[in-house]
C-alpha positions, 0 to 999 in steps of 0.5 A: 286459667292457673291458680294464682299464688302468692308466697310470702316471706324473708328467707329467699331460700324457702320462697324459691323452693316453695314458689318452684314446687308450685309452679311444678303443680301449674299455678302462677306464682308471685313472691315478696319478702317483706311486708309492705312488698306484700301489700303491694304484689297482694294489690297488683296480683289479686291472688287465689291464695296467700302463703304469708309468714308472720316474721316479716321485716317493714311490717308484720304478716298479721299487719298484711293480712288486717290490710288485706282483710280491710281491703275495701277496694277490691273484695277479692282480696277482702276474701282471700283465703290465707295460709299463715306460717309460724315458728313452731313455738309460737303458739300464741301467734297461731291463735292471734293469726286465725283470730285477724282472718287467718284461714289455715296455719303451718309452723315452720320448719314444714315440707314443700310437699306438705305445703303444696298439698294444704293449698291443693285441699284449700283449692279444691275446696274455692272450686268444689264451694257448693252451687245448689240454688237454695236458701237455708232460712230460719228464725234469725240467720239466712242463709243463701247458698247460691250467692255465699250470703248470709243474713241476721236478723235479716241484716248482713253478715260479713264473711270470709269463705272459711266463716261461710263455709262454717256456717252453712254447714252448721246450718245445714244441720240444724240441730245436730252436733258436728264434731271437730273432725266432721267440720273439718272434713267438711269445711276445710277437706278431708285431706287436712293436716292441721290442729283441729283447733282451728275449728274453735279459733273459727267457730269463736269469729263466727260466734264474734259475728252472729251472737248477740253475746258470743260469750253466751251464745245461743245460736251455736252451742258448745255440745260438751264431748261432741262439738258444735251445734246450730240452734235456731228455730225454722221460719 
């Protein structure tokens, strides 16, 4: 079955050129232009992934995407992965987006062809998330790569893909300082265009979920000049 996506903004214009160099590539293809329409196509269609302007007339894209983060319906939409578009100078709106669940960004203005090629690195990632049967176990976090769950303190965590995803690479290499670049290749693909600030917007949701403190955290650490490392001791 075809990838499903959902395109979401005001200017009709850029909704139809999007949704048709979508539908080129063979994914199925819904659009809304406000936002209450959003939430509604969002429940109706159960997207693989969401093109979401934050400019929306009825309600913002950051209140769509709170609705479909808290979603406690349908985890589908819970988990959907989430490109946010922006106006290029509106910093403090990419960082706001990434920090409510946003998983990727653009700023607008932006090439069709650009777009579609970060929902074919974000696609590939969904369809290429790792199937190994193992369970990446220490002290304090577990990680169950088979069943994309983890545990604190033997208690659930609740992750979007991008914050699993983080995670167990992080896990997997315990110990070992990972750079912004080696996340990204690895988290998000090699193939990515964005800032590699989205690692540190990211890395601080997950520290908001794991950390006892996330302002003094203890299971990843900031290696100054080198990136992240996850420190917990093996059980």
């Amino acid at each position: 079955m075809a990838y499903k996506i959902l395109v979401v903004d005001d200017e009709k214009t850029l909704v139809d050129t999007v949704k048709a160099y979508m539908e080129n590539e063979g994914y199925a293809v819904r659009s809304a232009l406000d936002g209450p329409a959003a939430v509604r196509e969002a429940r109706a269609f159960r997207p693989d992934l969401v093109v979401l302007d934050i400019m929306l007339p009825g309600m913002d894209g950051l209140e769509v995407l709170r609705q479909l983060r808290q979603e406690t319906r349908d985890s589908q939409l819970q988990d959907v992965y989430v490109i946010m578009l922006t106006a290029k100078a509106d910093e403090t709106d990419k960082i706001v987006g990434l920090t409510m669940g946003a998983d990727d960004y653009m700023t607008k203005p932006f090439s069709p062809r650009e777009l579609v090629a970060r929902v074919k690195a974000a696609l590939r990632r969904i369809r290429g998330q790792s199937t190994a049967k193992s369970n990446l176990v220490f002290k304090r976090i577990r990680v169950d790569v088979d069943a994309h769950l983890a545990w604190k303190d033997e208690q659930p965590i609740e992750l979007t893909p991008i914050e699993f995803d983080l995670l167990h690479v992080l896990v997997r290499n315990a110990g070992r300082a990972l750079s912004r670049e080696q996340l990204i290749e690895q988290v998000w693909g090699y193939d990515y265009y964005g800032d590699d600030r989205v690692v540190d917007v990211h890395v601080g949701r997950l520290r908001k979920k794991i950390e006892d403190d996330p302002s003094e955290p203890t299971l990843i650490a900031t290696v100054w000049g080198a990136g992240y490392r996850f420190e917990d001791e093996p059980a």
